[in-house]
C-alpha positions as CSV (number, residue, x, y, z in Angstrom):
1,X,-27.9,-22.5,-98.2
2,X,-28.4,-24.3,-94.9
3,X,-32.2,-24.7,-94.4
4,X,-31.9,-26.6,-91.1
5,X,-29.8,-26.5,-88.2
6,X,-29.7,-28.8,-85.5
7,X,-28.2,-28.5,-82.0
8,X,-28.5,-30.7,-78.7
9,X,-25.8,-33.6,-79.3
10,X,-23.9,-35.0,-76.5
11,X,-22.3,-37.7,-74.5
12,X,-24.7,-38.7,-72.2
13,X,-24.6,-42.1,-69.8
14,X,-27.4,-44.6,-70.0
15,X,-30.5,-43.7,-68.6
16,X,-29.7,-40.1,-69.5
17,X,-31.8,-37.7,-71.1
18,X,-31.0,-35.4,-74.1
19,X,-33.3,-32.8,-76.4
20,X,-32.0,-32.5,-80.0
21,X,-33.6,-29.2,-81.7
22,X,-33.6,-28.4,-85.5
23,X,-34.2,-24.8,-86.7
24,X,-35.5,-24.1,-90.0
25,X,-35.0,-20.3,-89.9
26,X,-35.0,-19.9,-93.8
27,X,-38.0,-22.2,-94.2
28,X,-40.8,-19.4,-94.5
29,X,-43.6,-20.2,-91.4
30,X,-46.7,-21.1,-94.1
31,X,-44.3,-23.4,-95.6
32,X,-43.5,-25.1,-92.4
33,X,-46.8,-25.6,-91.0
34,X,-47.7,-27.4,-93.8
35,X,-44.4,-30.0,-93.5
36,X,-44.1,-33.3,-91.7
37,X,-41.1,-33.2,-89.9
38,X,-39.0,-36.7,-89.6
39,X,-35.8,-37.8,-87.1
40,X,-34.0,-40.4,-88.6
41,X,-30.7,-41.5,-86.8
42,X,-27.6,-43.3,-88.3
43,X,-25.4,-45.5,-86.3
44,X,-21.7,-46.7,-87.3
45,X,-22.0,-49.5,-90.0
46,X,-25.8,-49.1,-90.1
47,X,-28.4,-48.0,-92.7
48,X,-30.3,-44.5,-91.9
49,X,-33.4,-45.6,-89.6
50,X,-36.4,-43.2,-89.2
51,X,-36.7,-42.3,-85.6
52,X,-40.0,-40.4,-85.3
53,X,-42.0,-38.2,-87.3
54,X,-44.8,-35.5,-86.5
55,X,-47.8,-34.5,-89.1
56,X,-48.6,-31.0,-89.4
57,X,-51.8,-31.8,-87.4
58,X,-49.7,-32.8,-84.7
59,X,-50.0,-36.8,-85.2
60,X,-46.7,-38.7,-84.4
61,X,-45.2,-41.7,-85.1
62,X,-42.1,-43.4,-83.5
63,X,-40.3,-46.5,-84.6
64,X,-40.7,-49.4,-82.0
65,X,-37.2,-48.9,-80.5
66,X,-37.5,-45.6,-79.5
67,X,-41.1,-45.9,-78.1
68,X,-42.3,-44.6,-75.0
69,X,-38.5,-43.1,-74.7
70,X,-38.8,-40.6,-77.0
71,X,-40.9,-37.4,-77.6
72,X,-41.0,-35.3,-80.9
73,X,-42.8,-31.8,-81.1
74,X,-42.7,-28.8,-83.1
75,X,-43.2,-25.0,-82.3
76,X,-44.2,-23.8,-85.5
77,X,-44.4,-20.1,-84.5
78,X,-40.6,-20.5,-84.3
79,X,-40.2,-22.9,-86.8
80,X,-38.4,-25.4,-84.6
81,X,-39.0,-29.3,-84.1
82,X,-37.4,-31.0,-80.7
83,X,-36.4,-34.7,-80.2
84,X,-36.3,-35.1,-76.2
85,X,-35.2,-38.5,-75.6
86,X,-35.2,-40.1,-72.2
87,X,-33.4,-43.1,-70.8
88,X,-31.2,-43.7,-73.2
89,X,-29.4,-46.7,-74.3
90,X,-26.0,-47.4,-75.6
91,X,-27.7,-48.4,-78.8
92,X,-29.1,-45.0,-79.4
93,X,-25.3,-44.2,-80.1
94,X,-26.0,-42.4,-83.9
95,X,-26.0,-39.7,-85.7
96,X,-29.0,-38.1,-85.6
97,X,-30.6,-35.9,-88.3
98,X,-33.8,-33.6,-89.0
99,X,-35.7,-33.9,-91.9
100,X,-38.2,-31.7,-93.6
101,X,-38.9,-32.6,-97.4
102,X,-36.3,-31.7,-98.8
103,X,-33.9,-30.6,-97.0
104,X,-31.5,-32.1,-94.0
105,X,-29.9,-31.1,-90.9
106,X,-26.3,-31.5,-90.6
107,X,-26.2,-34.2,-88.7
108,X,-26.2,-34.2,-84.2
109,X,-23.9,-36.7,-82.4
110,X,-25.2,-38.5,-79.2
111,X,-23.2,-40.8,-78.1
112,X,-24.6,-43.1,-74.9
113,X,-22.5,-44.9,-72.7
114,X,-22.5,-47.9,-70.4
């Protein structure tokens, strides 16, 4: 069963902005709450990378690359999570992914060009 679903890949130029969304709409709402939800992005030839992550209390953390670029946030009513990135760079080129302990997305291209 697929427990998250993301959407909001693209081609975008650089300097562009995209919003990746993951759905968790088997993930019952207490149980969602209560989850830290992670990005982690994978580019060609590269290791998996954690991009950002947001505590159910609404902390967040970003990796140093992404910084100041890129927003997480979470709508809990509708069990959702966004990843709105801003002026992005060729080397954002991955596949990204939503995480919630366990499960994975599928897996959202964005592609950035020169």
């Amino acid at each position: 069963q697929v427990r998250l679903v993301e959407s909001g890949g693209g081609l975008v130029q650089a300097g562009g902005s995209l919003r990746l969304s993951c759905a968790a709409p088997r993930m019952i709402y207490s149980v969602f709450s209560l989850k830290t939800i992670n990005w982690y992005r994978q580019a060609p030839g590269k290791e998996r990378e954690l991009v950002a992550r947001i505590d159910p209390d609404g902390t967040t953390n970003y990796a140093d690359s992404v910084k100041g670029r890129f927003i997480i946030s979470r709508e809990n009513s509708s069990k959702k999570a966004y990843l709105r990135m801003n002026d992005l760079k060729p080397e954002d080129t991955a596949v990204y992914y939503c995480n919630v302990v366990p499960d994975w997305g599928q897996g959202a291209q964005v592609t950035v060009s020169s």
